[in-house]
N, C-alpha and C positions, 0 to 999 in steps of 0.2 A: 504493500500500500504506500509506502514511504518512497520508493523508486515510483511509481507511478503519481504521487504528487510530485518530484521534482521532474519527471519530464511534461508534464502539462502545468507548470511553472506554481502550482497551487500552493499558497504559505495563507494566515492566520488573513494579513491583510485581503485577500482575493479573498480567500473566503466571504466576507465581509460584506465587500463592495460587489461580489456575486451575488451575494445572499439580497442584498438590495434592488441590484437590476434584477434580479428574477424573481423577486416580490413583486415590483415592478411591473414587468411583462404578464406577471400573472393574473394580480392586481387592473390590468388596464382591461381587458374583457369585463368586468364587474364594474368599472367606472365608466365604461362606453357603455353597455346596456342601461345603465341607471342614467346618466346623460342624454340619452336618444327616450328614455322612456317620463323622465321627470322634466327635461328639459328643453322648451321651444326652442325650433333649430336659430332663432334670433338671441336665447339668453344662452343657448352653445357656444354662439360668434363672440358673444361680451367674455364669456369662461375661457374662451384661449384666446382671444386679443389683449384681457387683463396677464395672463399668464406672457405672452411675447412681451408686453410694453414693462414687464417686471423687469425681463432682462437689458433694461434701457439703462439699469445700476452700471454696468461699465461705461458709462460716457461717464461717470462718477468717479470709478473707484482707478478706473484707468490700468486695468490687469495687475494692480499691484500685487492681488493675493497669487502669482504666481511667481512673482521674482521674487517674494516675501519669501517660499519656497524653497528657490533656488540659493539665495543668499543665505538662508537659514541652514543648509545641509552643509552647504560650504566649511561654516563654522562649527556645525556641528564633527565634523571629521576630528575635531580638535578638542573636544570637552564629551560629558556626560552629565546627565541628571541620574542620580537615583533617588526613590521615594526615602528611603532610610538614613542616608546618605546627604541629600542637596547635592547642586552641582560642583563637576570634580573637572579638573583637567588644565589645561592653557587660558592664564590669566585673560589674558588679553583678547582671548578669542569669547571668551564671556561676554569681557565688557565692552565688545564689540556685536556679539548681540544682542546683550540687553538694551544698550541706547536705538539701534536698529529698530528692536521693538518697539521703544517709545516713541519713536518718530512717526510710525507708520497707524500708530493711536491715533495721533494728533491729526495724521491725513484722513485717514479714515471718520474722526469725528467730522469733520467739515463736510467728508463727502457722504455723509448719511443726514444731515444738514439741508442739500443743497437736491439731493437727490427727490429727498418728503417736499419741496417747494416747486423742482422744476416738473419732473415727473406727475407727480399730484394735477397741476394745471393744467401743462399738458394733457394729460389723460384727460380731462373735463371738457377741453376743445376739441379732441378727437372723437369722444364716445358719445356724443351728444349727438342722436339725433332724433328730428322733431316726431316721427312714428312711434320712440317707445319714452314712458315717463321719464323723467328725471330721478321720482324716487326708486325708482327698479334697482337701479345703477349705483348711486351715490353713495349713498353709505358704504357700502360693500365696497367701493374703489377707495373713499376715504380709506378706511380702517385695515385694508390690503399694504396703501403706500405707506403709512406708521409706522405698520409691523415689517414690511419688506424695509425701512430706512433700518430700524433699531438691530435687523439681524445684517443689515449691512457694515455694522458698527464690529459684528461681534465677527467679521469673517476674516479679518488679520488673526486675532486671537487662535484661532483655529486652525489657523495654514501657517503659524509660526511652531504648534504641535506636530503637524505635519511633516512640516519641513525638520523637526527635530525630531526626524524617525519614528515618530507616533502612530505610523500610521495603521497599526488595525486597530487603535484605539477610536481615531477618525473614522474611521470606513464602521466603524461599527454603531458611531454614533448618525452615519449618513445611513446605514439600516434601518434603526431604530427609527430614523426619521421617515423612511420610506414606510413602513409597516403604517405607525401610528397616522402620519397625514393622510394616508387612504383609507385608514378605520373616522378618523373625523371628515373626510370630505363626504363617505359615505352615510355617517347619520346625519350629517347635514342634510344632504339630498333627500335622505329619505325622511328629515321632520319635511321638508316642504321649503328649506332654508334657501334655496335658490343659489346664487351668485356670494352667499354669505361662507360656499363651501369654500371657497380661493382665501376666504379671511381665516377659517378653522385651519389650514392647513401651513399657511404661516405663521400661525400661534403657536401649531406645536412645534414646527420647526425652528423657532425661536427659544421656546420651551428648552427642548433637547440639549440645543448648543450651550445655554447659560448652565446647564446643568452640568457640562460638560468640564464648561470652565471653573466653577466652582469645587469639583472635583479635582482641578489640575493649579488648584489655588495655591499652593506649595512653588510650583515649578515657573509659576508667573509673578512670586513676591520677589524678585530681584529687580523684574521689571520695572517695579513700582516703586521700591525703595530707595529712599533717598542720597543713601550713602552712595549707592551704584555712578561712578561718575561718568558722562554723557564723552568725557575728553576724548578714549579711546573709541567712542564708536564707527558705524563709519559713514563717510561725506558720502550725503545723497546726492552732491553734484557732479561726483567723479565717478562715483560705483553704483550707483542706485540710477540717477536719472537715465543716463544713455541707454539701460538696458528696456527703465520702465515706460518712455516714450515712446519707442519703436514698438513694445507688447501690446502699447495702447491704442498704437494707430492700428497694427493688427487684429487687436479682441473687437476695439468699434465698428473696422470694416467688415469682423467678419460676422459678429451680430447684423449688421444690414444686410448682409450677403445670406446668412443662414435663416434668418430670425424672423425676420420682417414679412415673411409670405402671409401669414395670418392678416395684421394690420393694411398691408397693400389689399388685400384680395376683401377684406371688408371695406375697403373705401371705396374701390371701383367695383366691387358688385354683391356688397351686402354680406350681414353678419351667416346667412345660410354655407354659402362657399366657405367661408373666413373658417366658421367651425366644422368642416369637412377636413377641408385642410389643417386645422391644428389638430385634429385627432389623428390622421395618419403620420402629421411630424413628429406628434409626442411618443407614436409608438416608434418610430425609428429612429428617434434620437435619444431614445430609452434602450434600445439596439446596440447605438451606437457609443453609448457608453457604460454598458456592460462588457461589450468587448475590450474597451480601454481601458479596464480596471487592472488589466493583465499588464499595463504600460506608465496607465499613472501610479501605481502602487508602489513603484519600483523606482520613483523619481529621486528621490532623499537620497537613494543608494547610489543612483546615477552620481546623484551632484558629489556624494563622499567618495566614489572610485576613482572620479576625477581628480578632485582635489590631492588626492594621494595616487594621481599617473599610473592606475593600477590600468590603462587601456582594451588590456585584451578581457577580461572579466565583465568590462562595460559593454563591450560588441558580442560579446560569447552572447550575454543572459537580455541581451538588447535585442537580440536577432529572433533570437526565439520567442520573448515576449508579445512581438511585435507581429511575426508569423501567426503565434496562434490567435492572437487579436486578430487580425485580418481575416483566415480561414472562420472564425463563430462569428462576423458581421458579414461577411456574403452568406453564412448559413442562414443566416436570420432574415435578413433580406430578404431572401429566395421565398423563404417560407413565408412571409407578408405578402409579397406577389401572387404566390398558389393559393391564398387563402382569399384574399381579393377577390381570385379570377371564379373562387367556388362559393363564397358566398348567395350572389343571386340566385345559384341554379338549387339551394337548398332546401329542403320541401317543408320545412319550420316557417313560421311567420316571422320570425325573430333573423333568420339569415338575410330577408332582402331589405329587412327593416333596416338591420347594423349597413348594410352593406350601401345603403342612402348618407348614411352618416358621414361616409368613408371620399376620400378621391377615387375617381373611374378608375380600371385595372389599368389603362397607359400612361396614367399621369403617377400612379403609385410607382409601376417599374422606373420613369423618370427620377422621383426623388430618390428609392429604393439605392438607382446605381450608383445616385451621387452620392447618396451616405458611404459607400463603399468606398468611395475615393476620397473623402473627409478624411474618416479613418487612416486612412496612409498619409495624410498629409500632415492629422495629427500626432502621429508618429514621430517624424522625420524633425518636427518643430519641438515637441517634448526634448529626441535625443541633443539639440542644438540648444536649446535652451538649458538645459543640465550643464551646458559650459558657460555659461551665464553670459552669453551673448546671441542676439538676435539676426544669423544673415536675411532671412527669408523677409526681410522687412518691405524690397521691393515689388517681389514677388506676390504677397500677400498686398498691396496695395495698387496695383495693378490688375490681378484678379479680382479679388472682392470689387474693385471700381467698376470690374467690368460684371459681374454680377449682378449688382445691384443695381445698375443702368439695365440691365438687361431685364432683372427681376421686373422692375419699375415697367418696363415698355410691354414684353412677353405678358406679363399680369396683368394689366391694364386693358390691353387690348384683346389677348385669349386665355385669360385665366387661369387656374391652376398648371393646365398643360404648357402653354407661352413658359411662363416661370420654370418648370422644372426642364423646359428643353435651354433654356438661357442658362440656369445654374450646370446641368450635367455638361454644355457645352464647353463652358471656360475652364469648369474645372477638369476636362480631358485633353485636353487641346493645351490648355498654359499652365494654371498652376501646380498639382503631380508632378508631371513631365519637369520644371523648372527646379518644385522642392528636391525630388532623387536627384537632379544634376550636381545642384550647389550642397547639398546634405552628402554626396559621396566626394566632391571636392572639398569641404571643409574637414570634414574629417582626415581626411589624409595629410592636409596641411597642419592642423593642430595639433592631433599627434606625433606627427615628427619633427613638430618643431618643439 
């Protein structure tokens, strides 16, 4: 059993973050049936336009919680926490994360601030139309951006465990959070709560995380301590910013690029489409990162194999990672297409019902292949990222530009399918093709130098 966890790379953390995507997966047939059966296909379109316009928190937070990450393993190479113990190791590499930490506090307050003001407004200008009440919506969007700023706060705290080899402590707390948010979005629905389900679900998810932290209230009193001096930390202008600028113009464009089909496909043709399409993204991007859990799990150790030039160890347990991530997201895939294509013909009342909810079977294989080629791109950006530099920056800014023009025109004009033959186009044709180029050129160069 032990030789057959380490060849399909299984440890404590996957476990975890498996255990979640496939709650997840599993979970999501009982939230489409309850969705299609309690919810008019107009408060479907509000339930995942609210859910897309959430992910609008990176125009805020500007990808920090990944170089938070990267920077955090770095130094972790060099110190240790134990519970019994406190932290042990290189002075200097401490109090070079702990002021680290305190800086990325102070960012993150502003940008959970700024995010509950722009966001919030926003969203009022957008979801406002004259056909459904005001009070349908309102509340429920209030009280969604709160709870989405306040766990905005808490998501440095949380990827700076991460980043300090936490991770199936993490992954177990994004279980946890997976289980329980679909045990409250569904009694929500089923009291008759409506749009109030998007609010129970970021309560518990906030819920979780503080819980979290509070349990880890030991490992984060240095952070806070006064004595800790801020001297040795380290300049967000020379280490921090050049990484977290470029990850930001990447995470923004690639939210426009990935994110936005919901929002677009509800402005030019109504909350019907809008929630068609966010239920088929949410199950493929519930896909798509189940598979990645076999790639982000393993990021911490990236960043520490680095930092200590262990190379070959990094590309060994890289490659495989990466392999079997790939090979369970076309499995997945495949099987969303065949299921598509046999819903209608199912002699249940309930198969052509779901299958109304869904995108048609050519617009699903459309997004289907391009989750497929995410996936690799994700990849190729994580292993690059682990050296706490960003090449892919032009790449990613180029594609997504052309994406999102694309999305914008393709959507607009033929809807779900326009969109997903604009996105699978760019990303086969430029950006893939460009990441393996420059991702097997950087490597070669970094390590040998």
């Amino acid at each position: 059993m032990g030789s057959w966890r380490e060849r399909w790379g299984l440890d404590a953390a996957v476990g975890y973050s498996l255990l979640a995507r496939g709650w997840q997966f599993l979970a999501g047939p009982v939230s489409l049936v309850l969705i299609a059966h309690y919810f008019s296909p107009e408060t479907q379109g509000f339930f995942y336009t609210f859910a897309s316009l959430m992910g609008l928190q990176i125009l805020f937070e500007m990808g920090l919680h990944t170089v938070v990450i990267n920077m955090a393993s770095h130094e972790w190479a060099r110190i240790r926490w134990v519970p019994s113990l406190g932290w042990q190791g290189d002075p200097e590499a401490g109090q070079r994360l702990f002021g680290f930490g305190r800086q990325v506090a102070v960012w993150y307050l502003a940008a959970s601030v700024l995010f509950g003001v722009g966001i919030g407004g926003g969203g009022v200008w957008l979801l406002g139309r004259p056909e459904v009440p005001l009070a349908e919506w309102l509340g429920p969007w209030v009280a969604l951006v709160l709870l989405t700023g306040l766990q905005l706060w808490t998501m440095p705290l949380v990827s700076l465990l991460e980043g300090c080899d936490q991770v199936a402590q993490v992954q177990r707390l994004r279980a946890g959070q997976a289980i329980l948010g679909n045990l409250a979005v569904w009694a929500v629905i089923l009291g008759g709560g409506g749009l109030w389900a998007a609010v129970a679900s970021a309560g518990v998810k906030l819920l979780c995380e503080l819980a979290l932290i509070a349990h880890y209230r030991d490992f984060f009193r240095p952070f806070v301590a006064r004595r800790s001096s801020t001297a040795a930390g380290v300049d967000w202008r020379t280490e921090v910013w050049p990484l977290q600028w470029s990850i930001a113009c990447h995470s923004v464009l690639q939210y426009l690029a990935f994110f936005m089909f919901s929002p677009v496909l509800f402005y030019y043709h109504g909350p019907q489409l809008a929630g068609q399409m966010g239920m088929t993204w949410t199950i493929l991007t519930t896909m798509q990162y189940a598979a990645f859990s076999w790639v982000q799990t393993r990021t911490p150790r990236f960043g520490m194999w680095i930092a200590a030039r262990e190379f070959a160890e990094l590309d060994r347990v890289f490659s495989r990672m990466a392999s079997i991530a790939s090979a369970v997201l076309v499995m997945g895939a495949a099987s969303l297409c065949g299921l598509v294509a046999v819903l209608p013909m199912l002699p249940w009342a309930w198969g052509p019902s779901l299958s109304e909810r869904l995108l048609p079977w050519g617009a699903t294989c459309l997004f289907a292949s391009s989750v497929c080629l995410i996936g690799v791109f994700q990849c190729v950006v994580t292993y690059l990222l682990a050296h706490k530099r960003n090449p892919l920056l032009p790449v990613s800014v180029v594609g997504n530009s052309l994406i999102v023009a694309g999305v914008m025109l393709g959507g607009a004009t033929y809807g779900a399918e326009g969109a997903g033959v604009a996105l699978l186009s760019v990303l086969a044709i430029w950006t893939v093709p460009a990441a393996l180029w420059i991702g097997y050129r950087c490597r070669r160069e970094w390590h040998q130098s």
